[in-house]
TIDREN-245504 format. One record per residue (C-alpha): x, y, z; residue number from 1; residue in three letters. Coordinates in nm, 3 decimals. Layout:
<r <X; Y; Z>; NUM; "ALA"> ...
//
This chain:
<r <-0.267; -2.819; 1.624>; 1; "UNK"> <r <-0.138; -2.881; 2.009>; 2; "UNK"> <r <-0.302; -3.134; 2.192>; 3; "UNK"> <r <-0.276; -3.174; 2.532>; 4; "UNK"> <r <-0.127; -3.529; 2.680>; 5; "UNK"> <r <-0.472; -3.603; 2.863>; 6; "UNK"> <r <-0.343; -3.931; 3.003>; 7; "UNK"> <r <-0.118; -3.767; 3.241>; 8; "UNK"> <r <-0.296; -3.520; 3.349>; 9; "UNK"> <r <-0.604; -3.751; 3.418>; 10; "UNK"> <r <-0.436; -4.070; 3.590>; 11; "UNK"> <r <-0.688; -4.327; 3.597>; 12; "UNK"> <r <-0.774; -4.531; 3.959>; 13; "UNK"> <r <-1.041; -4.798; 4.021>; 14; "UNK"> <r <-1.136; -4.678; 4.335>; 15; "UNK"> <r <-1.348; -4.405; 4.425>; 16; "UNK"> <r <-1.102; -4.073; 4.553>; 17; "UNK"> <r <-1.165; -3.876; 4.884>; 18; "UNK"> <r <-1.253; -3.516; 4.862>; 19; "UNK"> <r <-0.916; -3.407; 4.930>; 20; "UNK"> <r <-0.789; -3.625; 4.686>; 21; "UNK"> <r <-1.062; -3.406; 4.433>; 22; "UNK"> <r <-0.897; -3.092; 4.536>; 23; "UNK"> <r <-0.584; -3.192; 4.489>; 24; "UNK"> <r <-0.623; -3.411; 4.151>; 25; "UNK"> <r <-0.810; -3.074; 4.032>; 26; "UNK"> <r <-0.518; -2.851; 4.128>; 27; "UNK"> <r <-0.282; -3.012; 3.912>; 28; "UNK"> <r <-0.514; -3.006; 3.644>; 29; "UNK"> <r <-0.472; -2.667; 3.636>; 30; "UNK"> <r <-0.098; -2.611; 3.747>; 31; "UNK"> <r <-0.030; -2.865; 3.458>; 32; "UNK"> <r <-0.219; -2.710; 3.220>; 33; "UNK"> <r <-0.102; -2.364; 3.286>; 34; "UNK"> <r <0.275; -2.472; 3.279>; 35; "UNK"> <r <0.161; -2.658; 2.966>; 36; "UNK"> <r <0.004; -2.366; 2.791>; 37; "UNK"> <r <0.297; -2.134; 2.911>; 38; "UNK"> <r <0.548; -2.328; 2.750>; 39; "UNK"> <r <0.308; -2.417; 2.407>; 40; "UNK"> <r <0.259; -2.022; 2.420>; 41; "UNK"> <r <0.624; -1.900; 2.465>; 42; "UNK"> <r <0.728; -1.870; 2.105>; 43; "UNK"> <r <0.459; -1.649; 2.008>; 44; "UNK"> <r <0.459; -1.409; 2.327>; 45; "UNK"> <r <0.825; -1.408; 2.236>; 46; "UNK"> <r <0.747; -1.343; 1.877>; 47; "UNK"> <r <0.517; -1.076; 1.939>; 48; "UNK"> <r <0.714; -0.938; 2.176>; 49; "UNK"> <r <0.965; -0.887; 1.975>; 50; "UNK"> <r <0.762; -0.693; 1.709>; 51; "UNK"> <r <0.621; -0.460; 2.005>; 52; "UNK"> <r <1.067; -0.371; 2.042>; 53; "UNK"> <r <1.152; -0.330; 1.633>; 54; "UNK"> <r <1.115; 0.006; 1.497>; 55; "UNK"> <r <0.843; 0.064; 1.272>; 56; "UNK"> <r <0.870; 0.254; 0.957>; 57; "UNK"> <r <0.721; 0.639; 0.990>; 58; "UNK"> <r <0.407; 0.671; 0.752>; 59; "UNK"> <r <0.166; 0.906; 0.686>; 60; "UNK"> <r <-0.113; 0.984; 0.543>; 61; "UNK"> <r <-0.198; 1.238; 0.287>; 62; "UNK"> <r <-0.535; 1.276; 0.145>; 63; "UNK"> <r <-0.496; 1.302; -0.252>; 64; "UNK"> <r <-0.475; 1.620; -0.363>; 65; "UNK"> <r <-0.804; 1.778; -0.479>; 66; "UNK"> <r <-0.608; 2.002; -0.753>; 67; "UNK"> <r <-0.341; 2.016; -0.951>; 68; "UNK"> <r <-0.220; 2.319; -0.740>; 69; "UNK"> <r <0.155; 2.292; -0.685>; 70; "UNK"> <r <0.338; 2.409; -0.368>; 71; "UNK"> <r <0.600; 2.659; -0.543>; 72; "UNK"> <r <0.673; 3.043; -0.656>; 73; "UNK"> <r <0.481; 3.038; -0.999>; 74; "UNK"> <r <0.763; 3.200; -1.093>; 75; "UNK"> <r <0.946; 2.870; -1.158>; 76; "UNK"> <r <0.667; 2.723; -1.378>; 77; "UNK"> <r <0.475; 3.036; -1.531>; 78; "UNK"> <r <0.636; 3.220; -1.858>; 79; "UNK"> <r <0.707; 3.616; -1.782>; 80; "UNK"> <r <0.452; 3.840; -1.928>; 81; "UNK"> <r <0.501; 4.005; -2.269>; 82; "UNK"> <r <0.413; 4.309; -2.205>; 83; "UNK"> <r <0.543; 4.363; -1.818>; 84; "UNK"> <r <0.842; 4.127; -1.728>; 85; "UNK"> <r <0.795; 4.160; -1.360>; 86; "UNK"> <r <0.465; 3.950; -1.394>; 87; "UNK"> <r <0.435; 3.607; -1.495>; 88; "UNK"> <r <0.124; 3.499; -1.733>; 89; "UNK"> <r <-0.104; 3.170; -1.614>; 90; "UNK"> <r <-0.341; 3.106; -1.885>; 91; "UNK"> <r <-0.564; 2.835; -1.802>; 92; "UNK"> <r <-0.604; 2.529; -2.022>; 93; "UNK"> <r <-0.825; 2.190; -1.954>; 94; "UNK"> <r <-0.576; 2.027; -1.796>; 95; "UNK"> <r <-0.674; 2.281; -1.512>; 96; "UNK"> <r <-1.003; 2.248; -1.420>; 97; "UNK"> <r <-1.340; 1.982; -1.455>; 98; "UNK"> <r <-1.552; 2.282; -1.658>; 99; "UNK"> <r <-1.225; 2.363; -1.907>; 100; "UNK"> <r <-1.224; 1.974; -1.950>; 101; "UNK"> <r <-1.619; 2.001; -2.002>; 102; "UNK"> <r <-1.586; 2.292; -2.227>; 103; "UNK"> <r <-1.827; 2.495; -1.947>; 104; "UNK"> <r <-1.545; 2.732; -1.909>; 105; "UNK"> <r <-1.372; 2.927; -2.208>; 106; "UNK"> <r <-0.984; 2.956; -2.155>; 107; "UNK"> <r <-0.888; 3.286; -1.934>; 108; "UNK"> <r <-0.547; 3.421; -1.845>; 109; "UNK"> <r <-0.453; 3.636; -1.619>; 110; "UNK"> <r <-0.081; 3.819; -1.511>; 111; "UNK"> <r <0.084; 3.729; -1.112>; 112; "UNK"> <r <0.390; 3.827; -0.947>; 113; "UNK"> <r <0.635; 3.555; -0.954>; 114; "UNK"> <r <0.656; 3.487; -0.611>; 115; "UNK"> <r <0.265; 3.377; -0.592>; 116; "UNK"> <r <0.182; 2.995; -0.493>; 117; "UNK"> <r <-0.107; 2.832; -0.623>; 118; "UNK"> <r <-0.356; 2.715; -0.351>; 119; "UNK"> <r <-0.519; 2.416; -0.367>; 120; "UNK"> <r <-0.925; 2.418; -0.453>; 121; "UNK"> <r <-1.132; 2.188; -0.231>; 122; "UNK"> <r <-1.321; 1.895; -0.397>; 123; "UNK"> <r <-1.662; 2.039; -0.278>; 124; "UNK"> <r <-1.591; 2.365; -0.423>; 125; "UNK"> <r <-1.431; 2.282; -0.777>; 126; "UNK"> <r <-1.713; 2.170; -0.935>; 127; "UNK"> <r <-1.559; 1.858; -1.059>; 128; "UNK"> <r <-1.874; 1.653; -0.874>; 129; "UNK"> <r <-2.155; 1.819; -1.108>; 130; "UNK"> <r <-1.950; 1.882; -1.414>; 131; "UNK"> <r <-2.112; 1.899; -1.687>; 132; "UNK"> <r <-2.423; 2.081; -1.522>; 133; "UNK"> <r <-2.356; 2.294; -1.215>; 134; "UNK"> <r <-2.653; 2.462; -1.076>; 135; "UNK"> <r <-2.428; 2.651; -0.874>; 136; "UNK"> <r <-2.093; 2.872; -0.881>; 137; "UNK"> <r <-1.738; 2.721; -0.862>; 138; "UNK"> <r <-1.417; 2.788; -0.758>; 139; "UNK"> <r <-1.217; 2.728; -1.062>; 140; "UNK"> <r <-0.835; 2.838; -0.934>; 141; "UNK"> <r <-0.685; 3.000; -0.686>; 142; "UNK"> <r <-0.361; 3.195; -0.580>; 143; "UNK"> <r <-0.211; 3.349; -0.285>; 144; "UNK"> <r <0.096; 3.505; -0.140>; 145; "UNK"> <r <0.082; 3.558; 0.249>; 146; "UNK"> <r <0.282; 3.912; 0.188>; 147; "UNK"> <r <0.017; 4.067; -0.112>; 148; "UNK"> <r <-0.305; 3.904; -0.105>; 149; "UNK"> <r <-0.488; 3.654; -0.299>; 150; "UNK"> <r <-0.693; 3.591; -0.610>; 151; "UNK"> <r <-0.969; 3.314; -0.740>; 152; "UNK"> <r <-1.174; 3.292; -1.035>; 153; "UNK"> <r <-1.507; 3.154; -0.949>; 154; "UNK"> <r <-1.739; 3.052; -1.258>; 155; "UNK"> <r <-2.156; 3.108; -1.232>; 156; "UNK"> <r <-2.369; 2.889; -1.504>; 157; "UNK"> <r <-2.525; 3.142; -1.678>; 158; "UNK"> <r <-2.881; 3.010; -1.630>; 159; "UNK"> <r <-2.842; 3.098; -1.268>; 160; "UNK"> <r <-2.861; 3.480; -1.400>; 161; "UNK"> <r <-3.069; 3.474; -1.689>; 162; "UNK"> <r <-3.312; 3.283; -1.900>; 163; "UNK"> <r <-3.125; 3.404; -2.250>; 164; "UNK"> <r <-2.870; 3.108; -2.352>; 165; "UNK"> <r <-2.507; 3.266; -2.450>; 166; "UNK"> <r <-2.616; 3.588; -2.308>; 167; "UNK"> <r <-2.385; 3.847; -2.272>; 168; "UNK"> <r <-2.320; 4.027; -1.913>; 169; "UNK"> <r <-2.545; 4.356; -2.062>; 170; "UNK"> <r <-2.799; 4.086; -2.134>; 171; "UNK"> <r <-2.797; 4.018; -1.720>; 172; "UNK"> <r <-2.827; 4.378; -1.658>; 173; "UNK"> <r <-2.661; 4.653; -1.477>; 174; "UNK"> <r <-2.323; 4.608; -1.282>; 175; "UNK"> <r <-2.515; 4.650; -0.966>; 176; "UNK"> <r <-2.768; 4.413; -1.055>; 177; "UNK"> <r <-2.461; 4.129; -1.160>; 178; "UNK"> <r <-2.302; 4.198; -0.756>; 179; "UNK"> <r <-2.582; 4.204; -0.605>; 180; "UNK"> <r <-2.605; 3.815; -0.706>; 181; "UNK"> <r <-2.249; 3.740; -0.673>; 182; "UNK"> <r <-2.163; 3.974; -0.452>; 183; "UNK"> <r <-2.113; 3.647; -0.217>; 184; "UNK"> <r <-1.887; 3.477; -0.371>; 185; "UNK"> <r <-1.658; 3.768; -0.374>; 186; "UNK"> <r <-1.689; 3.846; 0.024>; 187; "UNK"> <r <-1.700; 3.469; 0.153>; 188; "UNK"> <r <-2.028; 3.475; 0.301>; 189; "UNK"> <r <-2.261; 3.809; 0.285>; 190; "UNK"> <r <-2.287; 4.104; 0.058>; 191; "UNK"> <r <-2.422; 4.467; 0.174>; 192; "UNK"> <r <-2.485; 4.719; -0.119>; 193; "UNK"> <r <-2.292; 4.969; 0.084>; 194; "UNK"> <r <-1.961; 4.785; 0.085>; 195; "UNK"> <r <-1.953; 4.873; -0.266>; 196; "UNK"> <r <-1.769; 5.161; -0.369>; 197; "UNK"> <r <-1.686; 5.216; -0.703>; 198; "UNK"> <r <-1.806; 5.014; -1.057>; 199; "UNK"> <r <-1.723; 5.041; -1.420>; 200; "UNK"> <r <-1.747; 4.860; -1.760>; 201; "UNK"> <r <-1.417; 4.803; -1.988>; 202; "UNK"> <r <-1.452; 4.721; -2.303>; 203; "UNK"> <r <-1.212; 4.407; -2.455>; 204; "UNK"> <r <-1.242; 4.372; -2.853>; 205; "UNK"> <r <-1.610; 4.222; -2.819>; 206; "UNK"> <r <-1.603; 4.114; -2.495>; 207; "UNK"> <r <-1.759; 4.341; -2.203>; 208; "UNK"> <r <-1.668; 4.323; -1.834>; 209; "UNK"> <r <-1.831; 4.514; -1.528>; 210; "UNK"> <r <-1.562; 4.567; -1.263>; 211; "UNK"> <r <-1.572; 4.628; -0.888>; 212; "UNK"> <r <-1.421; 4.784; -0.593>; 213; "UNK"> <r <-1.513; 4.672; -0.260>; 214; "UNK"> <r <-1.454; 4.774; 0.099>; 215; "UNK"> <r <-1.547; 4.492; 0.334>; 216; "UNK"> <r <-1.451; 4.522; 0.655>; 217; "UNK"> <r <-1.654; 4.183; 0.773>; 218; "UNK"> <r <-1.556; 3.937; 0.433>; 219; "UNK"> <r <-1.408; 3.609; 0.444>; 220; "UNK"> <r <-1.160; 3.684; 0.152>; 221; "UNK"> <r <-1.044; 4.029; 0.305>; 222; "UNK"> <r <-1.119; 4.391; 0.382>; 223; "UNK"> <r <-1.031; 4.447; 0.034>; 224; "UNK"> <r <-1.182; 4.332; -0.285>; 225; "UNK"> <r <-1.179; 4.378; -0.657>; 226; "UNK"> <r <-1.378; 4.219; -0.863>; 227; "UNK"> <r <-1.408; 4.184; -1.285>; 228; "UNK"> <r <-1.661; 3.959; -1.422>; 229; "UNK"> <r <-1.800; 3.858; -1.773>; 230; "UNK"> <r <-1.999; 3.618; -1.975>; 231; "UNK"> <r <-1.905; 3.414; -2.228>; 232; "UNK"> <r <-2.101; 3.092; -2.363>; 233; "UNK"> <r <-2.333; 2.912; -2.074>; 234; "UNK"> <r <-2.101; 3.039; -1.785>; 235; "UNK"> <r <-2.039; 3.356; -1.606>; 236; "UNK"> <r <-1.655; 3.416; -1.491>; 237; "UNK"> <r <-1.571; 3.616; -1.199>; 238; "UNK"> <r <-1.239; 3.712; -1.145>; 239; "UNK"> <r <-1.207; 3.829; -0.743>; 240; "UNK"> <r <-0.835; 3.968; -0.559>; 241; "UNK"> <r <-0.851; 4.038; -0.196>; 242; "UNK"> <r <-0.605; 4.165; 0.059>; 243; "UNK"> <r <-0.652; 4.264; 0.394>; 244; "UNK"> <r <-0.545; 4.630; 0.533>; 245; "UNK"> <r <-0.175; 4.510; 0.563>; 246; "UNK"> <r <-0.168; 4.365; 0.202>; 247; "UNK"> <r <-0.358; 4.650; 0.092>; 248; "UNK"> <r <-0.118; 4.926; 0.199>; 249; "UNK"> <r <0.192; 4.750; 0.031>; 250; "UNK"> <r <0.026; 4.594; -0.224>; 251; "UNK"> <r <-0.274; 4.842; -0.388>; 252; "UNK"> <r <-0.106; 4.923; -0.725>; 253; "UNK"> <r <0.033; 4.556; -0.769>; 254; "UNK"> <r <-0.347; 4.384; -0.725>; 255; "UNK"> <r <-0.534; 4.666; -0.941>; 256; "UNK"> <r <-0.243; 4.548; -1.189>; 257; "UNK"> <r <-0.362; 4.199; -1.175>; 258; "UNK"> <r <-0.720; 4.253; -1.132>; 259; "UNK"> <r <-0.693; 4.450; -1.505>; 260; "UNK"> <r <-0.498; 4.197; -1.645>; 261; "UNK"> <r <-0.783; 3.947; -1.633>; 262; "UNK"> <r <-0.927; 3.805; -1.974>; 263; "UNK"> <r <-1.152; 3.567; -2.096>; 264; "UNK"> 
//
């Protein structure tokens, strides 16, 4: 720790000074403390000074990624269907999602073209903060391309739609009845009746699933929706593809070819 030499700065006298004398004993006082400080002072001005002139590495900051989505074609990563090589097949496994970790979600697969990306799911919206019991619907994947449209599976616990544990979707009720609940979660935000245009029921070995076509012209997703949902176990799965008008001219047979490929 600097100290400062005090005994030159103060030079002692018996007698008693003037007032000018004051003035100037008190002005160098400070002259010889400022030179003094300046000069303790200089390596570290210097120092830092010479930080302010090096060139700092470049960082930045990423938050974490919420998913396990992965920014390429799935082409390069996905196995080509069986049954239509122009597709590739993503079936989903735990290692995909909180409720196929939690067992809340039964394994589904579905078919893509290969030049898809998978988008990343937002924390909020995965459900991994209420896994194991979600009192509301979840966005369990999702995939786009900019050029054809997009799709998402979005799971519903089942008690949200009915009393009956392991119901099936007849046990809920009609297709229309089933939309009119999720109808939300395929649009984005709002669901009118009249945006829906066509329903029907496929059968699967034992499974059942209602499907939809949509024409919403004021969605989130798109002007464009199809929808297929079922229930299997405590959970409700709703399989949604959207395009808007662009994607939809180009792209009609190609999504109705994905939307039908859908399994749980």
């Amino acid at each position: 720790m600097a100290t400062f030499p005090f005994t030159s700065l103060f030079p002692l006298t018996l007698s008693s000074p003037s007032s000018s004398s004051k003035l100037s004993t008190l002005h160098a006082f400070r002259a010889s403390t400022s030179e003094y400080v300046s000069s303790q002072h200089t390596p570290r001005r210097e120092f830092l000074k010479g930080l302010a002139l090096m060139p700092l590495p470049l960082v930045v900051l990423r938050e974490p990624p919420p998913s396990h989505a992965r920014e390429v074609e799935v082409g390069s990563f996905l196995p080509p269907s069986p049954s239509d090589p122009s597709f590739v097949l993503f079936t989903a496994s735990p290692k995909d999602t909180p409720a196929l970790r939690a067992g809340n979600v039964q394994p589904y697969k579905f078919l893509l073209p290969p030049t898809w990306k998978q988008a990343r799911v937002a924390n909020i919206l995965s459900g991994n903060y209420c896994q194991p019991k979600c009192a509301e619907p979840w966005v369990e994947v999702k995939f786009e391309d900019e050029k054809q449209g997009k799709v998402q599976v979005v799971a519903s616990p089942l008690i949200r739609l009915t009393n009956k544990p392991n119901a099936t979707i007849e046990d809920i009720g009609s297709p229309e009845k089933l939309i009119a609940s999720l109808g939300p979660f395929v649009t984005g935000n709002t669901f009118d009746p009249e945006e829906l245009l066509e329903t029907s029921v496929e059968k699967l070995g034992d499974q059942t699933y209602y499907k939809y076509v949509l024409e919403t012209p004021y969605a989130l997703t798109g002007t464009h929706n199809l929808a297929k949902a079922t229930a299997k176990g405590n959970t409700v799965v709703l399989f949604v593809v959207s395009a808007n008008d662009k994607q939809w001219q180009t792209s009609e047979e190609t999504l109705k070819t994905v939307l039908d490929s859908f399994q749980v």
